[in-house]
LUMLUMGU-905181 format. One line per 2 residues: number of its first residue (from 1); for each residue x, y, z of C-alpha. Coordinates in Angstrom, 1 decimal. Layout:
BEGIN
NUM	X:Y:Z ~ ...
***
This chain:
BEGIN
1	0.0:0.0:0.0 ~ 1.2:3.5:-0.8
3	2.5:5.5:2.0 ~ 0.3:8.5:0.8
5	-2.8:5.9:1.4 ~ -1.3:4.9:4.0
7	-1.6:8.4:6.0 ~ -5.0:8.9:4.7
9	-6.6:5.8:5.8 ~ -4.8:6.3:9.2
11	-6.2:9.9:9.5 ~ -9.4:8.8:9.2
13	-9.1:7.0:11.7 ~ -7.7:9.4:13.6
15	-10.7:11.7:13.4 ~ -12.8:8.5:13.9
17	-11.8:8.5:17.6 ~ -10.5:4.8:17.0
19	-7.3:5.2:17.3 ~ -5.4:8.6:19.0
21	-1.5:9.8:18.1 ~ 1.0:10.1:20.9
23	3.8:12.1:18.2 ~ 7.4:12.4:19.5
25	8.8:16.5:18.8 ~ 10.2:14.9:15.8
27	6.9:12.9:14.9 ~ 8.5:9.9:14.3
29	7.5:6.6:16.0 ~ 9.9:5.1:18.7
31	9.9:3.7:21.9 ~ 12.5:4.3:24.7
33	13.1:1.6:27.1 ~ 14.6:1.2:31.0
35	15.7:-2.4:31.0 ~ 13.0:-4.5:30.0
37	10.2:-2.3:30.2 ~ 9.1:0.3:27.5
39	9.3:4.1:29.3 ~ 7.9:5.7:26.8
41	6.5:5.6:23.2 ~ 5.5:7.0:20.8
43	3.4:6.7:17.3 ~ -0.2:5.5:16.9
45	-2.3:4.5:20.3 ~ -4.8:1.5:20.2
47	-6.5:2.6:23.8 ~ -9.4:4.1:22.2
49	-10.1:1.1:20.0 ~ -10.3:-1.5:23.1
51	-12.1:1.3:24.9 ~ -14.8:1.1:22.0
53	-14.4:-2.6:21.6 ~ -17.9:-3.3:23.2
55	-20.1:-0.5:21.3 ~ -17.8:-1.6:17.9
57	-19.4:-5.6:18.4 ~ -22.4:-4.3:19.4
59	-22.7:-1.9:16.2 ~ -21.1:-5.4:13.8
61	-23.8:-7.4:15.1 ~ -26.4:-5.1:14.0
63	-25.1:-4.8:10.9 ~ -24.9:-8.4:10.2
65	-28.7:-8.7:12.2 ~ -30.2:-6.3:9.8
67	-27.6:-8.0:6.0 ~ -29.6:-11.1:7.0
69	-32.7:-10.0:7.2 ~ -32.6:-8.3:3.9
71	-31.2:-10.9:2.7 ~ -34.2:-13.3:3.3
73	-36.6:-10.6:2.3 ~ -34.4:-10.5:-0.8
75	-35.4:-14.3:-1.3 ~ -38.9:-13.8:-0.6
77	-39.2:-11.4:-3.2 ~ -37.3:-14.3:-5.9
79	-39.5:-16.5:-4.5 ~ -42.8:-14.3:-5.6
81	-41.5:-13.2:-8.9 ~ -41.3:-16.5:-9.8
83	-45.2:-17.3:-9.0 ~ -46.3:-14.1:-10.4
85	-44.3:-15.3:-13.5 ~ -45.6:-18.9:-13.4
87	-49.4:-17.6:-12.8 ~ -49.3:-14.8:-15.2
89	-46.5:-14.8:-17.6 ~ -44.3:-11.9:-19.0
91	-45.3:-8.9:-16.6 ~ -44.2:-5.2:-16.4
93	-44.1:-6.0:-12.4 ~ -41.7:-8.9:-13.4
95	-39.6:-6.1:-15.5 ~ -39.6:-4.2:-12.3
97	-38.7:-6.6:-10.3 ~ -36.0:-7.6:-12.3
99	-34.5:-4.3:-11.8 ~ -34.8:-3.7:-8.3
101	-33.1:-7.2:-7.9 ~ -30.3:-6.0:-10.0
103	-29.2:-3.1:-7.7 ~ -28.6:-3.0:-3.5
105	-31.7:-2.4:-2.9 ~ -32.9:-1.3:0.5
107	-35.4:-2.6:2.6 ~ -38.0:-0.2:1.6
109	-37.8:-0.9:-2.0 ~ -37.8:-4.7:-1.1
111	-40.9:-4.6:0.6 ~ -42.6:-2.1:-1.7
113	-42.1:-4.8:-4.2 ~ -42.8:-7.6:-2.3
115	-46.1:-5.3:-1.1 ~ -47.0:-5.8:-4.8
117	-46.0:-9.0:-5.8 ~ -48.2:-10.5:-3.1
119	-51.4:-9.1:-4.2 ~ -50.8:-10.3:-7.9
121	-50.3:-13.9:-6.0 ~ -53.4:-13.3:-4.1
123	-55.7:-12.6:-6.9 ~ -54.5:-15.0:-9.6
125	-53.2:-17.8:-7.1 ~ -56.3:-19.1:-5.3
127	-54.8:-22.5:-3.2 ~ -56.1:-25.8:-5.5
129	-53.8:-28.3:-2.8 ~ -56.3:-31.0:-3.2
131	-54.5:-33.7:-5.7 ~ -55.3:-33.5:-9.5
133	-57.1:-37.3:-8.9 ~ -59.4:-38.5:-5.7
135	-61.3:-40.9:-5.0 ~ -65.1:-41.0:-4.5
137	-64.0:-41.3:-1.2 ~ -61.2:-39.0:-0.8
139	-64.3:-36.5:-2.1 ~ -66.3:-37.3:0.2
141	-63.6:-37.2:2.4 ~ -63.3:-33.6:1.1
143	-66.6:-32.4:1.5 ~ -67.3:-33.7:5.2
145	-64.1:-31.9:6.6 ~ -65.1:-28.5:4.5
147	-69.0:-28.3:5.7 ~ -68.4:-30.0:9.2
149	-64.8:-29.4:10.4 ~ -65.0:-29.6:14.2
151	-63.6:-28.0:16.5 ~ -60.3:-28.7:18.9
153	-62.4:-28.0:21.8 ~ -66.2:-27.4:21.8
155	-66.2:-26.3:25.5 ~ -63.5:-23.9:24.8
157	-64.9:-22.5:21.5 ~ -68.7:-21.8:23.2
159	-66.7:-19.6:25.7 ~ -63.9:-17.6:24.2
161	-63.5:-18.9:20.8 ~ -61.4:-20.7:18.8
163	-59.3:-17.8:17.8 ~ -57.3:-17.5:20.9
165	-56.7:-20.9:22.2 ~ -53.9:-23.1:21.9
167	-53.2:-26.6:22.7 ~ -53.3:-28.0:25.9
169	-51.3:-31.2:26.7 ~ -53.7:-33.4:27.4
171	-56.8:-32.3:25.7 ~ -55.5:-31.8:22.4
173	-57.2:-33.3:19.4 ~ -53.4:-34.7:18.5
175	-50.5:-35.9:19.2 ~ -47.4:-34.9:19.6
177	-46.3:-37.9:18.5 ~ -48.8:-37.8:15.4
179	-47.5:-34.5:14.1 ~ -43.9:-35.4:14.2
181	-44.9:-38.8:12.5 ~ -46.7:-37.3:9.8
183	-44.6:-34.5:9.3 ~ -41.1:-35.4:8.4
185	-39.8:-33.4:6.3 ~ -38.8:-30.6:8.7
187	-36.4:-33.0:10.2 ~ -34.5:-32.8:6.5
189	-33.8:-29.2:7.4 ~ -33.6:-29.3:10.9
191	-32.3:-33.0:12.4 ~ -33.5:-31.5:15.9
193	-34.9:-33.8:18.2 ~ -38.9:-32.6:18.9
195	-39.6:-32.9:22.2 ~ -42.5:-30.5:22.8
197	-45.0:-28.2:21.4 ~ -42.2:-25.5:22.3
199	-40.3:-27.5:19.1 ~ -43.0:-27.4:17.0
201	-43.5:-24.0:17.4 ~ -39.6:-23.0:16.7
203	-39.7:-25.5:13.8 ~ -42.6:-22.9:12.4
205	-40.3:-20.1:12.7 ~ -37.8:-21.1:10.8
207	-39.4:-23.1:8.1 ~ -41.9:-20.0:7.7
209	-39.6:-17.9:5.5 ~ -38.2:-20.9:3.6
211	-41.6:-21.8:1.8 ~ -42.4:-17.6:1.7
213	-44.5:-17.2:4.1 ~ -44.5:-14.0:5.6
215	-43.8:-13.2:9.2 ~ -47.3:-10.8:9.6
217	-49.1:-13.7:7.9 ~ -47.5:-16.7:10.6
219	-48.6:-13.9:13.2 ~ -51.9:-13.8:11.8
221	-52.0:-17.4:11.6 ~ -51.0:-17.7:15.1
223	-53.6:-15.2:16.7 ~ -56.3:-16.8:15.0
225	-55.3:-20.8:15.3 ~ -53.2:-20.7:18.5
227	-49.6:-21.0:18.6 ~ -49.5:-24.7:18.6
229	-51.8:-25.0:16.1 ~ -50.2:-22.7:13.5
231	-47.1:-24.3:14.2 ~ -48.5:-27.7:13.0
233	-50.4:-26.2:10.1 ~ -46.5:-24.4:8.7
235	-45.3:-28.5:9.1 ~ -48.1:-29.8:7.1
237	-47.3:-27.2:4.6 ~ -44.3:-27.9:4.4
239	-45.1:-31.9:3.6 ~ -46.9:-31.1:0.3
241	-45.2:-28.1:-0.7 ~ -44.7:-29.4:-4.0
243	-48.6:-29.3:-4.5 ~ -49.1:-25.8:-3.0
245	-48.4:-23.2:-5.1 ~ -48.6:-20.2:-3.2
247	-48.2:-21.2:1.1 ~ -48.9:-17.6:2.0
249	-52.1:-17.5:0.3 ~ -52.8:-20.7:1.3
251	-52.8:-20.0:5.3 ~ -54.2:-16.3:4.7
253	-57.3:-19.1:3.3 ~ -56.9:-21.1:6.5
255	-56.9:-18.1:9.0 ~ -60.3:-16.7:7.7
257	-62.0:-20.2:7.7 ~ -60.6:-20.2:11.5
259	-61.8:-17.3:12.3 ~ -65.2:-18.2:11.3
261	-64.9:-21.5:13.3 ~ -64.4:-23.9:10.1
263	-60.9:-25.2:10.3 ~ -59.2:-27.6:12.4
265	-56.1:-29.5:12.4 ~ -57.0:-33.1:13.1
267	-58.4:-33.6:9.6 ~ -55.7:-31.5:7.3
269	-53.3:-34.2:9.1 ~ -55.2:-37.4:8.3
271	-55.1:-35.7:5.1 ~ -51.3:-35.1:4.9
273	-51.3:-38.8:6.1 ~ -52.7:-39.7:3.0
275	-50.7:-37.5:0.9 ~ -53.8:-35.4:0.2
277	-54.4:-31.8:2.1 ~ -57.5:-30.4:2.2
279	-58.6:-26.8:2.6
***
């Protein structure tokens, strides 16, 4: 490195307050010693930098906090160009996509366009999960669950609702042991041991952003299924991705027939179980 550079990049951090200069009169840098010990000395002091070494990590992991969460909103927004282009074709809001992609964007313009991109998936991309060929049965199957889902608990729902319970060991409609039976393919990602609902829950989290589903739609999910409940509900997802074209939309569907009473889990996971999910 030039010496010129050298002196700038040093001044800078000079004027930073990272590192100070102790100059000798004839601002050179030197060191007198008295037997083994240094007396005095002189050139560039590091004081300031391991005085700032807590506010410096503190400032890094920030940083590196807030590049990884752009960075998965970066991949949601991939994620839902690629629907809108699969459901609709050439689009000018693919073209703009495309160019916002191109540059550094900032969070703003990231969620602008993801803003956008997920009302063109919720208008074209209605949820068809059910598989291309049933069964007289499997439609009967079908029918039953949509015009007579019950309930987790009927107690609980006549007094405050389904919308803001959650599962209670012991009176669950499941099992913990059914869920993590049925739904294996979380393990793939995430070799974990589940233990508790507390898992399941965690499991949700993080599997959430992988298949696109947005963090205010898991919240929604969760105030109107339960925690528990929407955790399972992300896992079953996750077992027929392949035949879901847009999970986002798909739970936004769930959450309204939940909130109107209509949804519950024991039936979507016989149906997963089958290799067949239901709405």
């Amino acid at each position: 490195m030039p010496e010129s550079t050298l002196r700038r990049h040093l001044a800078k951090l000079v004027r930073s307050g990272i590192v100070s200069r102790h100059d000798s009169p004839n601002r050179k840098r030197y060191a007198k010693r008295m037997g083994q010990h240094v007396a005095i000395a002189f050139g560039f002091d590091l004081t300031p930098l391991r005085n700032l070494y807590t506010e410096l990590t503190g400032r890094a992991h920030r940083i590196a906090a807030q590049n990884e969460a752009l960075a998965v909103l970066r991949q949601e927004v991939l994620v839902l160009r690629n629907r809108v282009l699969e459901v609709n074709g050439p689009d000018p809001l693919i073209d703009e996509a495309a160019k916002v992609l191109r540059r550094k964007a900032d969070k703003n313009d990231l969620m602008a366009l993801r803003e956008k991109l997920n009302q063109v998936v919720d208008n074209v991309d209605v949820p068809e999960v059910v598989a291309p060929e049933m069964s007289t049965s499997c439609a009967q199957n079908e029918r039953h669950i949509q015009n007579s889902i019950k309930p987790f608990f009927d107690s609980e729902v006549r007094q405050q609702g389904l919308a803001r319970k959650s599962i209670e060991p012991g009176r669950e409609e499941i099992s913990l042991k059914e869920v993590t039976s049925t739904c294996q393919s979380a393990q793939l990602y995430f070799p974990e041991p589940v233990k508790g609902w507390r898992d399941v829950i965690e499991l949700s989290e993080k599997i959430g952003p992988m298949l696109g589903i947005d963090n205010q739609v898991l919240h929604q999910a969760r105030q109107c299924m339960g925690m528990e409940r929407a955790g399972v509900v992300v896992l079953c997802i996750l077992e027929r991705v392949g035949k879901i074209r847009s999970p986002g939309a798909y739970l936004r569907q769930l959450c309204k027939l939940a909130e109107h009473g209509k949804f519950s889990i024991a039936p979507m996971l016989k149906a997963v179980s089958r290799e067949v999910i239901v709405s």
